[in-house]
Steps between C-alpha positions, in 0.01 A plus 500: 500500500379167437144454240332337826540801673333690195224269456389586828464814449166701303538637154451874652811370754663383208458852284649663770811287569554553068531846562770476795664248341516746160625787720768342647609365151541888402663589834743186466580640112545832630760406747651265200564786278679698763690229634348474837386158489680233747330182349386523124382172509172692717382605160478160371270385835274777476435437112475102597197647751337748280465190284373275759285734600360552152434138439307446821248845340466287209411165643262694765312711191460183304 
């Protein structure tokens, strides 16, 4: 997911995609801890989102 793609998006859009993004996190630690997880490195992309996706909520409530 690239920050353009975020920018585009409204703040309500943007609330929204936070909370997928913070599922899937869970779900993707879940499988982790039982050792179901193909590609760890998932984990690591989703937490690089959530924190685009945070810093595009900041610049848009400033």
């Amino acid at each position: 997911m690239k920050a353009e793609e975020l920018r585009s998006m409204s703040a309500e859009q943007l609330g929204v995609k936070l909370q997928d993004l913070k599922k899937e996190l869970f779900n993707l630690r879940f499988q982790h801890a039982i050792n179901q997880l193909d590609n760890p490195h998932k984990i690591t992309d989703v937490k690089h989102d959530i924190a685009r996706v945070m810093t595009v909520l900041r610049e848009k409530n400033a």
